[in-house]
C-alpha positions as CSV (number, residue, x, y, z in Angstrom):
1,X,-29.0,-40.0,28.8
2,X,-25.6,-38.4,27.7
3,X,-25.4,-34.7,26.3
4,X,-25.7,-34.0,22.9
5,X,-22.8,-31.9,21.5
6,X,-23.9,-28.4,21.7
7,X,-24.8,-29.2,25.0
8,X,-21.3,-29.9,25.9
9,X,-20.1,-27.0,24.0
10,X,-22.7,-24.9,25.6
11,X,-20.8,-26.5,29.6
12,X,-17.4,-25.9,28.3
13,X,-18.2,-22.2,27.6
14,X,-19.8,-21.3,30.3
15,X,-16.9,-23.0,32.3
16,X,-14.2,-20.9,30.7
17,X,-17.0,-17.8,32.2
18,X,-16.7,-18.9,35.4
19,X,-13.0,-18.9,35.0
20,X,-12.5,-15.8,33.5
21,X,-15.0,-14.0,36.4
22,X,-13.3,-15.9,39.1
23,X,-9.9,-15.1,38.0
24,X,-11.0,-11.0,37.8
25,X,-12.9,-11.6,41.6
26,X,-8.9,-12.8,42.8
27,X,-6.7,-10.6,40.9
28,X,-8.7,-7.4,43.1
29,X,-8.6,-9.6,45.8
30,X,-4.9,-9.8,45.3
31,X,-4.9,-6.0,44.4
32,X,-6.8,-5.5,48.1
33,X,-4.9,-7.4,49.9
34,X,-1.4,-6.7,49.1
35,X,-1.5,-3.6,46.5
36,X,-3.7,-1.5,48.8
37,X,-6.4,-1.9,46.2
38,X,-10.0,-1.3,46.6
39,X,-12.7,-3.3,45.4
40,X,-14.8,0.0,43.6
41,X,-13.0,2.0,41.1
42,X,-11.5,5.2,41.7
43,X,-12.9,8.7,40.6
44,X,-11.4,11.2,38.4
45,X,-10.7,14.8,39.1
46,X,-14.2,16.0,37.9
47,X,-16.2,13.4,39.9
48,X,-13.6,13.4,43.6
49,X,-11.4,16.8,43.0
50,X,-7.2,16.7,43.6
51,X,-4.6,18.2,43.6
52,X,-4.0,21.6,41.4
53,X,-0.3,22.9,40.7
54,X,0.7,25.9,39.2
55,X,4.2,26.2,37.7
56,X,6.0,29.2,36.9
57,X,8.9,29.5,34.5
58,X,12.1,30.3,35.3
59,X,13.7,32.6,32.9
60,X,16.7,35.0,32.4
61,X,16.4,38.7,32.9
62,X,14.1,40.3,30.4
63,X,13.4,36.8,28.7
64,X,10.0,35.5,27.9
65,X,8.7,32.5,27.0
66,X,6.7,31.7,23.7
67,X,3.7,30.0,23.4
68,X,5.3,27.1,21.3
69,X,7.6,26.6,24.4
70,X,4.7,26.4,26.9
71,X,3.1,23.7,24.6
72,X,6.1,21.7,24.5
73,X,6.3,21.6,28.0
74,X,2.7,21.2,28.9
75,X,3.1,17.6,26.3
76,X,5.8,16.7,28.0
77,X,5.0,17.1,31.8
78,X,1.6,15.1,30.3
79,X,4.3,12.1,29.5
80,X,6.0,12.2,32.9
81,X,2.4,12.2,34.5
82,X,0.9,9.1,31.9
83,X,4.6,7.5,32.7
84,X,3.6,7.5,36.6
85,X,0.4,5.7,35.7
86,X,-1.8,8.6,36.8
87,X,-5.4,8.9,34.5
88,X,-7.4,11.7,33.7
89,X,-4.6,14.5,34.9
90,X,-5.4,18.0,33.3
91,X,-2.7,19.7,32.2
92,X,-3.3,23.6,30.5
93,X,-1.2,26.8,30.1
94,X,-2.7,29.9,32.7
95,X,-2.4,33.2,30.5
96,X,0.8,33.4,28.8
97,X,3.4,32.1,31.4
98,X,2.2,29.1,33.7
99,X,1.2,25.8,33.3
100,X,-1.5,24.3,35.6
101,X,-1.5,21.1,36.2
102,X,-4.2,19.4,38.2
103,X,-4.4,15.4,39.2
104,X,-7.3,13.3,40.7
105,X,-6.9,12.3,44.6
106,X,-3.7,12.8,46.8
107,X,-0.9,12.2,44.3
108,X,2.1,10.0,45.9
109,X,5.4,11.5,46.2
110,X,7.3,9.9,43.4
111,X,4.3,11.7,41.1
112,X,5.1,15.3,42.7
113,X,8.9,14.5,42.3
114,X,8.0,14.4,38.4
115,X,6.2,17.0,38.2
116,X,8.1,19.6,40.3
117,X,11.3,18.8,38.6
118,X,10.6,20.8,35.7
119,X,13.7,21.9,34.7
120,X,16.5,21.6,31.6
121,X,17.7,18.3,31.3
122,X,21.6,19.2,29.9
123,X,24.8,17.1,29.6
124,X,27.9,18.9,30.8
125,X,31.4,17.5,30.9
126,X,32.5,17.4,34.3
127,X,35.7,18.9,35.5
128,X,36.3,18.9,38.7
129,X,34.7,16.8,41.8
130,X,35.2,15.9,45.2
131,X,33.5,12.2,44.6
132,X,34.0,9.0,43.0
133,X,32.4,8.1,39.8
134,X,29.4,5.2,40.7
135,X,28.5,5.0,36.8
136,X,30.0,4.7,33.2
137,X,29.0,5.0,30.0
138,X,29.5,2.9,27.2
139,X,28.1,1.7,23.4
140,X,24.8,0.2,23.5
141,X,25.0,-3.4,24.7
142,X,28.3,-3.2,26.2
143,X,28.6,-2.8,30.1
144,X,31.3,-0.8,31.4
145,X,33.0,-0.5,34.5
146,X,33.4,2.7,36.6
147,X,36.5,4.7,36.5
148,X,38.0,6.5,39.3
149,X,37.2,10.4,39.9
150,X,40.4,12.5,40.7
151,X,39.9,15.9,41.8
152,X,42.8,16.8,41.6
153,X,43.4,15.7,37.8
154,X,45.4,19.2,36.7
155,X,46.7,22.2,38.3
156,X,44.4,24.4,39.6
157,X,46.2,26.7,40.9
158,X,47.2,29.2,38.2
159,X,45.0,31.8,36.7
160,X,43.7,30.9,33.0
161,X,45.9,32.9,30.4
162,X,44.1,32.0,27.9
163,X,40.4,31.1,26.6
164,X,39.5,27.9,26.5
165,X,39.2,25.6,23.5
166,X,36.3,23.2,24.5
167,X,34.0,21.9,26.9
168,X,36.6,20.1,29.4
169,X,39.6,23.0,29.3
170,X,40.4,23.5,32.2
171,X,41.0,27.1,31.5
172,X,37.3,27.2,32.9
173,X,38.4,27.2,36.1
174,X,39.7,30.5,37.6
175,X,40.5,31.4,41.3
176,X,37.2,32.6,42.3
177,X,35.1,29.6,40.6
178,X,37.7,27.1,42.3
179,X,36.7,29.4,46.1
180,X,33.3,29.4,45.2
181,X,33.7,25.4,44.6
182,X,35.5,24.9,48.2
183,X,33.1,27.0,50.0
184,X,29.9,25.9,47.8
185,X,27.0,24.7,50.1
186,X,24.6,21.7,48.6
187,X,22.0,22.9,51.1
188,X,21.4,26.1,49.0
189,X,21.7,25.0,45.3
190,X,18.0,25.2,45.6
191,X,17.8,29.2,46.2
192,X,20.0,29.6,43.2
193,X,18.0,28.7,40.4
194,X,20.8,26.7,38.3
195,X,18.9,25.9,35.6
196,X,18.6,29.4,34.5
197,X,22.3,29.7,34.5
198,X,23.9,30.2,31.0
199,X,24.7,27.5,28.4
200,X,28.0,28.4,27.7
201,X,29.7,28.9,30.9
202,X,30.4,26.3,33.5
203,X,28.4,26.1,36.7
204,X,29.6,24.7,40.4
205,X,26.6,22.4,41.9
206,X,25.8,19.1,43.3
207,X,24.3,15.9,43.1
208,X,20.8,15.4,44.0
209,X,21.8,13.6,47.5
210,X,24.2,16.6,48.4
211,X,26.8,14.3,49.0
212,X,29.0,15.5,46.0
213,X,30.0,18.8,44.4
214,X,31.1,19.2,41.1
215,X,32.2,22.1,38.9
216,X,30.6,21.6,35.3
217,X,32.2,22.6,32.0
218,X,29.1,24.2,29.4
219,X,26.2,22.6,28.2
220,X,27.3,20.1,25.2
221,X,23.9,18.3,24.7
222,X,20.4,19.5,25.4
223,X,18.3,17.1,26.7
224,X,15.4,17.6,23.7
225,X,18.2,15.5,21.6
226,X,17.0,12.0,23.5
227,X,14.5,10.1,21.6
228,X,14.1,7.4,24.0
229,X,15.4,5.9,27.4
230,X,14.8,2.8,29.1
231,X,16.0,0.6,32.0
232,X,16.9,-2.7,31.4
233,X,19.4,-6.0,31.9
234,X,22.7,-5.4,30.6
235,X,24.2,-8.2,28.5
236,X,28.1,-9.5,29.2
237,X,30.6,-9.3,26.1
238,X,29.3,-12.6,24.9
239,X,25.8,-11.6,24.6
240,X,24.2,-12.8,27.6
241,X,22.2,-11.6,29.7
242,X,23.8,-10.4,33.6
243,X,21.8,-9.5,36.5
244,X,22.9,-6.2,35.9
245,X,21.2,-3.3,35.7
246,X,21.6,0.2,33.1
247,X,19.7,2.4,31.8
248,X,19.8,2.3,27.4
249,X,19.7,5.9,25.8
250,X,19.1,7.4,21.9
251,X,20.0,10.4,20.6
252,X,18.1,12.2,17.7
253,X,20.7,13.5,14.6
254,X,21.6,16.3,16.1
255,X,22.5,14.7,19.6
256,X,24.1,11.7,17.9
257,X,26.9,14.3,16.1
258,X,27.0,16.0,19.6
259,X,27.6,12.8,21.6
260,X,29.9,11.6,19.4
261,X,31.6,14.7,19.6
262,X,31.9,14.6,23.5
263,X,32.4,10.9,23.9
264,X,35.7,11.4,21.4
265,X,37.3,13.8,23.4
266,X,36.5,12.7,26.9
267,X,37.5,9.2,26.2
268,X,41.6,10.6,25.9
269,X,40.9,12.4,29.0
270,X,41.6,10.3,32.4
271,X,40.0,11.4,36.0
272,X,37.3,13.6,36.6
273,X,37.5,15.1,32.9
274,X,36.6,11.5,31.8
275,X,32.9,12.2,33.3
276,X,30.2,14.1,32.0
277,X,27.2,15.1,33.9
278,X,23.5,14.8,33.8
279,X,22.2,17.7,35.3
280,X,18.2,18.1,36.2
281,X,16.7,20.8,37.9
282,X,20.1,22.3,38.6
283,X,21.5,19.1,40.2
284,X,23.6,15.9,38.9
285,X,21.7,13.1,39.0
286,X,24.5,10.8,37.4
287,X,27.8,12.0,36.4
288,X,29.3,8.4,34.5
289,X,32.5,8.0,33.1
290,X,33.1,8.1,29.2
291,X,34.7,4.3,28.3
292,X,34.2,4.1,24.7
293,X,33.7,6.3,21.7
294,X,30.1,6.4,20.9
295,X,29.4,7.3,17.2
296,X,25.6,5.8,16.6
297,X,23.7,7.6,19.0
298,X,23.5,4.6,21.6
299,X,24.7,4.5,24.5
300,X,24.1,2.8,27.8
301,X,25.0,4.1,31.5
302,X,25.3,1.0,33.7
303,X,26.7,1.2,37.7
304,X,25.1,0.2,40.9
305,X,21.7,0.5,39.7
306,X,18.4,-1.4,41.1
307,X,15.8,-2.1,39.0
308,X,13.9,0.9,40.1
309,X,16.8,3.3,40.3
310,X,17.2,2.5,36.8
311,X,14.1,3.1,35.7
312,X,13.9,6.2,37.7
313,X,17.0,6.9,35.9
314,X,15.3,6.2,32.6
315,X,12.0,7.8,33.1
316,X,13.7,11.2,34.4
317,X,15.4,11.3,31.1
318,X,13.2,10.3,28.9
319,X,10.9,13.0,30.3
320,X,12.8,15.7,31.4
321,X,13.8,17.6,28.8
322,X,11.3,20.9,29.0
323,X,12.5,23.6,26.9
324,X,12.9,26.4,29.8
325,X,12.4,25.7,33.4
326,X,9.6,25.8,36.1
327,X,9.1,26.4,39.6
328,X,6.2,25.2,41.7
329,X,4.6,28.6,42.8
330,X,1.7,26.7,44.7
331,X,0.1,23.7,45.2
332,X,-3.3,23.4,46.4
333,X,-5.8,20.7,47.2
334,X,-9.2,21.8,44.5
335,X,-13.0,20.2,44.9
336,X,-15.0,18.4,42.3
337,X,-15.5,20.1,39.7
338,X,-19.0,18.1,38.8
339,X,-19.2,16.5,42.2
340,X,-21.5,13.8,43.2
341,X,-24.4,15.5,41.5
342,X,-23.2,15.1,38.2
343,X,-22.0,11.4,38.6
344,X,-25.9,10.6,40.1
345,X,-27.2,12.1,37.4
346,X,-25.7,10.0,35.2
347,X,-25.8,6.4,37.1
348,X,-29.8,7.5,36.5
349,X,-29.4,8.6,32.8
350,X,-27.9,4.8,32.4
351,X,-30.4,3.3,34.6
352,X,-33.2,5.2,32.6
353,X,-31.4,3.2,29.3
354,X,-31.3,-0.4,31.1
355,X,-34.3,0.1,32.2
356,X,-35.8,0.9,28.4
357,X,-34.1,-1.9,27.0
358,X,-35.2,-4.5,29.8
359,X,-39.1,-3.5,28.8
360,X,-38.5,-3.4,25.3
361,X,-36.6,-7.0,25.2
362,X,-39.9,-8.4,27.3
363,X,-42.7,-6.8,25.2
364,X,-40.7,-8.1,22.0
365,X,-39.0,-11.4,23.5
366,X,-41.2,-12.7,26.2
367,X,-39.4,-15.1,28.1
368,X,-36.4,-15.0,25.3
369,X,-36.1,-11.4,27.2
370,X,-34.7,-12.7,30.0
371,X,-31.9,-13.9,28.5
372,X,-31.0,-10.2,27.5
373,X,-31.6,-9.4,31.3
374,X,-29.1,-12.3,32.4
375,X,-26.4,-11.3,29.7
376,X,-26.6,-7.5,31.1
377,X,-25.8,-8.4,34.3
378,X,-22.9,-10.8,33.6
379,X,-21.8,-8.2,31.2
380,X,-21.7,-5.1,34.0
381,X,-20.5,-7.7,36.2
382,X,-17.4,-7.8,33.9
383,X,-16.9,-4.8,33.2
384,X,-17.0,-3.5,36.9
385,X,-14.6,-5.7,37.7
386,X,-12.1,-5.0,34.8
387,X,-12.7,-0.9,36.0
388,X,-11.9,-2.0,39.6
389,X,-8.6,-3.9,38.2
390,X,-7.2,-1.1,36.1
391,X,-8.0,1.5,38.7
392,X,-6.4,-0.3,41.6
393,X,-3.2,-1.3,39.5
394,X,-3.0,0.9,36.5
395,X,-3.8,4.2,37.9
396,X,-7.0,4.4,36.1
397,X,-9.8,6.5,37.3
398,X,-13.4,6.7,36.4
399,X,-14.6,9.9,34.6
400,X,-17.7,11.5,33.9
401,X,-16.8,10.7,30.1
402,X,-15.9,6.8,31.0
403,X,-19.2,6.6,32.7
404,X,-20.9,8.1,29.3
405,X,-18.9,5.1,27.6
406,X,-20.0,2.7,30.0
407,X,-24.1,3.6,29.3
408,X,-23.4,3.9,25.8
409,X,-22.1,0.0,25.9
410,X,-25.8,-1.0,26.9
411,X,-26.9,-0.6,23.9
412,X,-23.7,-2.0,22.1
413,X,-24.8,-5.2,23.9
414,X,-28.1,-5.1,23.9
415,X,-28.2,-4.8,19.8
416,X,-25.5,-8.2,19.7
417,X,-28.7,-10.0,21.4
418,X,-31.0,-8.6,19.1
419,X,-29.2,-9.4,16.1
420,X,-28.6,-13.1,17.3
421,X,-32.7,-13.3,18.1
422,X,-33.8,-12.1,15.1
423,X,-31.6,-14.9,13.2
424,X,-32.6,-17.3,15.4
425,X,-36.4,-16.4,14.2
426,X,-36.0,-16.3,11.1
427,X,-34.6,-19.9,10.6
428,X,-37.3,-20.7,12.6
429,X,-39.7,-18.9,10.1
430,X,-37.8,-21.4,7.6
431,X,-38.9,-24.3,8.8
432,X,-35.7,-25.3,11.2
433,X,-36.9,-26.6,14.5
434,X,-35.4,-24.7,17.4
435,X,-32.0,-26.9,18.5
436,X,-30.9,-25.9,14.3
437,X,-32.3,-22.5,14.7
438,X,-30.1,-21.4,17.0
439,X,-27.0,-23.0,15.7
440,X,-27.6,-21.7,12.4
441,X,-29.0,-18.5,14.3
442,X,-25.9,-18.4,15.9
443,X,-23.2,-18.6,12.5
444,X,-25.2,-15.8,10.5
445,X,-25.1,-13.7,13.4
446,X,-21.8,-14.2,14.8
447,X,-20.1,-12.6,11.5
448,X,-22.5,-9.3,12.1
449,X,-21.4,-9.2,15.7
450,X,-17.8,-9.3,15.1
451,X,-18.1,-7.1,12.1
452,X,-19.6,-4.3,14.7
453,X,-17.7,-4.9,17.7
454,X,-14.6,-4.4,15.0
455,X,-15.9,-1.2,13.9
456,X,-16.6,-0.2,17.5
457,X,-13.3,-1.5,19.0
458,X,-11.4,0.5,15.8
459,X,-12.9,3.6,16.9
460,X,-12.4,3.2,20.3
461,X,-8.4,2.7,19.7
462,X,-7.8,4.9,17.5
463,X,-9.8,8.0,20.2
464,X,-7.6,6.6,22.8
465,X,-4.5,6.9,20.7
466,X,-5.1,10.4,19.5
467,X,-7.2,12.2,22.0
468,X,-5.9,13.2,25.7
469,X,-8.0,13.9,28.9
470,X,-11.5,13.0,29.2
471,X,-11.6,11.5,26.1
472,X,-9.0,8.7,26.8
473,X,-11.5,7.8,29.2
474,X,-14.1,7.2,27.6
475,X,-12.4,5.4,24.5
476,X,-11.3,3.5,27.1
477,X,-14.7,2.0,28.6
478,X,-15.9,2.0,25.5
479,X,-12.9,-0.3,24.3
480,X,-13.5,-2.8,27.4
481,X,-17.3,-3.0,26.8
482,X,-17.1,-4.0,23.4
483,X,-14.6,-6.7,24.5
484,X,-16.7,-7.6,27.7
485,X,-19.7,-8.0,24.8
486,X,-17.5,-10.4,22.4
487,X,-16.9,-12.3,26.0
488,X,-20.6,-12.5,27.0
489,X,-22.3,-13.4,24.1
490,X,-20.0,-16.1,23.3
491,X,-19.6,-17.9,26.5
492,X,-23.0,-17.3,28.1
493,X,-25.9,-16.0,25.7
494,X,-25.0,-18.6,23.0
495,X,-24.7,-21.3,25.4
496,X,-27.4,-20.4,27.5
497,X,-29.6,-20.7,24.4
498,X,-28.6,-23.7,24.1
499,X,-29.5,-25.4,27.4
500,X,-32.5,-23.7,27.2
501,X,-33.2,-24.6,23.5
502,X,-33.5,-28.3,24.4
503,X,-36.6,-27.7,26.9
504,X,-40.0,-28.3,26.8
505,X,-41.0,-24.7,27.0
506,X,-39.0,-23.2,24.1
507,X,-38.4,-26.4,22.5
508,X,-42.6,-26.5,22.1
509,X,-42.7,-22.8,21.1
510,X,-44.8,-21.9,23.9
511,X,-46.9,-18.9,23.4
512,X,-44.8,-16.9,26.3
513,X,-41.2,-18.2,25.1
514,X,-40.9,-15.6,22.8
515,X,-39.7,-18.6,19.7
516,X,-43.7,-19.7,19.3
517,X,-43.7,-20.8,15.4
518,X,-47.1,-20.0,14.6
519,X,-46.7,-16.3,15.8
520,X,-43.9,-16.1,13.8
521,X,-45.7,-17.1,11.0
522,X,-43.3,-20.3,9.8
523,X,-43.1,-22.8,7.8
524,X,-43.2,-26.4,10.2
525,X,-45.4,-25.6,13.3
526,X,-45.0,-28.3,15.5
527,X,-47.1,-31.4,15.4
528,X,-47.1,-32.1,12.1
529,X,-48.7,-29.0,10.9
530,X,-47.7,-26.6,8.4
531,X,-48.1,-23.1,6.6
532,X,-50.0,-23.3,3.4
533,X,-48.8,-20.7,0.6
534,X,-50.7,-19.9,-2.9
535,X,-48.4,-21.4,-5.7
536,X,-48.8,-22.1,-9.2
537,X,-49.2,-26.1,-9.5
538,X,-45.8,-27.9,-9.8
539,X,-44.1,-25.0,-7.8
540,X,-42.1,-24.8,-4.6
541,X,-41.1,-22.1,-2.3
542,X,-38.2,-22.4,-1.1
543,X,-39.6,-21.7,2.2
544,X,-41.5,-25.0,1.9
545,X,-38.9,-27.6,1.4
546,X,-38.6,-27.7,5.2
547,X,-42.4,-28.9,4.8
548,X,-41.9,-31.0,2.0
549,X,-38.7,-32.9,3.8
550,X,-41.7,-33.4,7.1
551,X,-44.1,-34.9,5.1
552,X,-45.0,-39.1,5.9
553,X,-45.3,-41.4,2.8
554,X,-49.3,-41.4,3.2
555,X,-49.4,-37.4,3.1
556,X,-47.3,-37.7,-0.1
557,X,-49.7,-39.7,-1.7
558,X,-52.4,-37.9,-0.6
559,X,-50.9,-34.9,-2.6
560,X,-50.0,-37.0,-5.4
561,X,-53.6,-38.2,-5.4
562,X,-55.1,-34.2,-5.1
563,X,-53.0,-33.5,-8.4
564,X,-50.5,-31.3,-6.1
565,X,-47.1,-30.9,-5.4
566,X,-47.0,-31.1,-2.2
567,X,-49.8,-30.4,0.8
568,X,-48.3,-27.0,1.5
569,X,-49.5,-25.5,-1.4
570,X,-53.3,-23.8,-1.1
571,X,-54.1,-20.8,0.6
572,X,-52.6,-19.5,4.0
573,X,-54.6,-20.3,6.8
């Protein structure tokens, strides 16, 4: 006997299920077996406890640091923490001086690195250095090729007579600054807290390797001027694209005049004086040469760069720019601040809910209930899975709040099945047999679930968008169960019903099924029986013209011979 077409439908959805669940099942297999995933989700600070730093700013002799500083840094050492794809980090100001940042688990280094260098970014022209330059600089889309350092690009020897005129005189450089230079020792640039030194004289330090020393003219452009950097491809003259790696900078209004400024002057200039350097935390961490004059606040710093040096690169100055500096004045491992109590408390609170909506779905559904059952499970299934996922390769990790999303998605799904039952009763109420109940069931209630889910998924964006912390998390879950909902009612309830709809149990309206016509009072009640209704003579309901449609020629003349319309009118039995 071949398949009707909803059947077939009803196959080909719950084959795209099984693909979907199988394809979740081997991405955190792939995440466990190469990505040193795990196959449950991870816990945030509150549940599992981390790792709490406390930074200290470092400021000038009798200089303080407002609050509107602190906040500004506190939002931006929250980006460089989001950019390492740590979740749920807390991140708040400790009296009126330190920021305490505290992150879930064992952070890796590369997250510490971030956080700890919490220092100034600045640009300062360079003038003198004992290295080669391994980068340039150069207008946005245009790659550029190294120029050669000199270190000895001008006499040095004289003492300045007079002051100097900009950023690369060297008139900076006087007898004792060119000793100090010589003698200057990389391993102690960290005991003297460069990025306190003044703006507006130059500085002798070195790159973050040690490898190179460099004496810097003054600051020229604060790092708050960079809008945005990223890593990426660098296209040849022509416009194509070259295996080569840079990393793309933009300056704000104020950096693009000051860039413009630098790049005009250092482009005459040949040798060191041609470089200017990006200094964080006291150290260069690139020092490119100037090869074109850049006027539109885009420019692009290309060199021997990898794909994740570059995006080191990038992230370090997208994120960098603090308004004062900081120093890690301790670093200690903290406990749970709820613990396992907390999370126990409430897995129960959510099994209390399933639990609730299981009996209520039997006492109301019967057998029907079970489908509700079934389409819970698939649905947690899901979810779990997804939460695994993102935790094992986005950094996510499970908060008390993201559990509180996760129970309140129970009943976000349970009330999708509930509003595709009722419709389903109702056409049956109207006459339909069950196979066109639950089509027609299924388009009046499809256009209430999506309009929900919308609402739902809206809110859930626009918390995750706006709020920070806890909250994220539990827009989050919230976000992925109302998808996971969409998912499951689509490709398994509906179907399901379906399959189901064509046997003899539901199909018969058993008593149990939860679909029995009588009990719901409708119109055609199997066997040729109907529901009579008082009407005036010559009148139909229109909840009788499924009746009227069932009726053989000899009942029609039977009613025709009693003087009525139509053997449904009487009284209700």
């Amino acid at each position: 006997m071949a398949r009707t077409t909803p059947a077939k439908k009803a196959l080909r959805s719950l084959t795209w299920l099984v693909v979907i669940v199988a394809a979740l099942i081997a991405a955190n297999g792939a995440s466990v077996a190469f990505s040193n995933g795990s196959w449950t989700p991870k816990l945030a600070l509150d549940l599992e406890g981390g790792t709490q730093i406390i930074l200290a700013p470092q400021l000038e002799s009798g200089a303080t640091v407002s609050a509107e500083q602190l906040d500004q840094a506190v939002a931006i050492i929250r980006q460089r923490i989001d950019a390492s794809g740590v979740s749920e980090p807390e991140i708040n100001t400790q009296g009126s001086q330190n920021i305490v940042v505290s992150i879930p688990g064992t952070p890796d280094q590369e997250t510490l690195n971030r956080i700890e260098s919490s220092a100034k970014l600045e640009f300062r022209p360079v003038l003198v250095t004992d290295a080669a330059a391994t980068s340039a600089v150069g207008a946005d889309g245009l790659p550029v090729s190294p120029s050669p350092s000199d270190p000895n690009a001008a006499p040095l020897e004289a003492t300045p007579s007079i002051s100097p005129t900009n950023a690369s005189d060297l008139n900076y450089i006087t007898p004792a600054l060119l000793d100090q230079f010589t003698n200057f020792d990389c391993g102690t640039i960290d005991s003297l807290s460069l990025n306190t030194a003044p703006t507006d004289q130059p500085i002798v330090t070195c790159d973050a390797t040690g490898a190179a020393k460099f004496i810097l003219g003054p600051v020229e452009v604060e790092g708050a001027n960079i809008t945005n950097a990223s890593a990426g491809l660098v296209p040849n003259a022509q416009g194509a694209v070259t295996n080569v790696w840079g990393v793309n900078l933009e300056f704000d209004g104020t950096g693009t005049t000051q860039f413009a400024e630098v790049t005009t002057r250092l482009n005459g200039l040949t040798g060191a004086q041609n470089q200017f350097a990006i200094v964080l935390d006291g150290r260069v961490i690139t020092a490119p040469a100037s090869n074109a004059i850049i006027t539109d606040g885009k420019a692009q710093i290309t060199g021997s760069f990898t794909q994740d040096s570059s995006k080191a690169l990038a992230d370090q100055l997208k994120f960098g720019a603090l308004p004062i500096g900081f120093q890690v004045q301790s670093s200690d491992i903290i406990s749970a601040t709820l613990g396992s109590s907390q999370l126990q408390g409430g897995l129960l609170a959510g099994l209390i809910g399933l639990i609730l909506v299981v009996v209520y779905s039997i006492f109301q559904y019967r057998m029907l209930g079970l489908v509700t059952i079934a389409s819970l499970v698939i649905a947690a299934g899901i979810t779990y899975l997804v939460v695994t996922y993102l935790s094992s390769n986005e950094g996510y990790r499970l908060s008390l709040a993201g559990v509180a999303g996760l129970i309140v998605a129970i009943g976000i799904t349970a009330d999708s099945f509930i509003v595709y039952f009722e419709r389903i009763r109702d056409e049956l109420r109207d006459g339909r047999i069950l196979g066109s109940a639950i089509e027609a069931g299924w388009k009046r209630a499809v256009r209430t679930i999506l309009a929900s889910d919308a609402v739902n998924f809206l809110a859930a964006a626009i918390l995750f968008i706006l709020a920070v912390g806890n909250v994220r998390g539990f827009a989050l879950t919230l976000g992925i169960t109302t998808i996971v909902d969409l998912i499951v009612v689509s490709l398994f309830t509906h179907p399901l019903l379906q399959l189901i709809g064509r046997t003899r149990f539901f199909s018969e309206g058993h008593k149990a099924s939860g679909l029995d016509p009588r009990a719901l009072g409708a119109v055609y009640r199997g066997r040729a029986t109907f529901r009579v209704q008082d009407l005036p003579v010559g009148k139909v309901s229109s909840s009788s013209r499924e009746a009227i449609k069932r009726q053989t020629i000899a009942e029609r003349k039977a009613a025709e011979r009693a003087g009525t319309t139509s053997s449904s009118t009487g009284k209700d039995s």
